[in-house]
N, C-alpha and C positions, 0 to 999 in steps of 0.2 A: 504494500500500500504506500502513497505518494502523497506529500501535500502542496498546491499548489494556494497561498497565502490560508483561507480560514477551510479551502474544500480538502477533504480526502478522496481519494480515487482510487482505483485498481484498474492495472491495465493486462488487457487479455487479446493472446496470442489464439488468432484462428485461420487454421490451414483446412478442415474440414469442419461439417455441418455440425453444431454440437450445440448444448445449455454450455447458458454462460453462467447465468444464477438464477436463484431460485425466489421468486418474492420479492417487494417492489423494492424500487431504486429510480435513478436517471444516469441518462445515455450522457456521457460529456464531451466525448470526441472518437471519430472512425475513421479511420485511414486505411484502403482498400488499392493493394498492388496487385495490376494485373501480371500474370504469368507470361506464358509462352501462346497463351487465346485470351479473348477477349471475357471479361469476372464480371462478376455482381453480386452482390451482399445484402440480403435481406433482412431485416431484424422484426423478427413478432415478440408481440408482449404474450410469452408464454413460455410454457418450457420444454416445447416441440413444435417443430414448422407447422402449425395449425395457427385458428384462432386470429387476432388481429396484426396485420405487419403495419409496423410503425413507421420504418425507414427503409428505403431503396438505395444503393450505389451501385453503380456500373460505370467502368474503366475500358479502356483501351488493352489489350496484349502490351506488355513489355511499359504503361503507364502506371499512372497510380488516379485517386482519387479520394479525398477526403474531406468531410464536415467537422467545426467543432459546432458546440451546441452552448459552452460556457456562458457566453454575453445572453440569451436569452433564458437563462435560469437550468439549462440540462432539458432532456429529453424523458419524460414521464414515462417508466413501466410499470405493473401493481401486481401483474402474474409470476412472469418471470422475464427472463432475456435470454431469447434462443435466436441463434446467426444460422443462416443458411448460404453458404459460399457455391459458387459455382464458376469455373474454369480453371482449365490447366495449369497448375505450379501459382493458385490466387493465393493470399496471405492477407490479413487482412489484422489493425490493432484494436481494439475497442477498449475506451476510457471509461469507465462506471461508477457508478457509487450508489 
């Protein structure tokens, strides 16, 4: 865990489709590198690809792509936070709390 002035955070490494956590929280930052094909990152408030998806990203092959959420207070979950990754060699970092 990280602090950046009064937040705490954790940052989470995702190379394939997984829970990130379990129960609410806020999204603070994602940054989504495309691999060797062209990625996209989807995030549902849940804690499995069902249910409501909160955020989209999609990149380029061999680019990247990323949002922070900080300046407008974080990105609200209440279920959970599950990433569903999709392309070749994607990676992708997610900020939480």
């Amino acid at each position: 865990m990280a602090t950046k002035g009064h937040m705490l955070y954790n940052k989470t490494r995702v190379a394939t489709s997984a829970g990130v956590k379990t129960g609410a929280g806020k999204i603070w930052a994602i940054l989504l590198f495309g691999g060797s094909a062209n990625s996209s990152l989807l995030i549902y408030d849940n804690t499995s690809a069902t249910g409501t998806d909160i955020l989209a990203i999609n990149t380029l092959a061999a680019s990247s792509s990323g949002v922070t959420l900080v300046d407008l207070g974080g990105l609200d979950f209440t279920t959970g936070l599950y990433a569903s990754i999709a392309g070749t060699g994607a990676v992708a970092y997610i900020w939480w709390g």
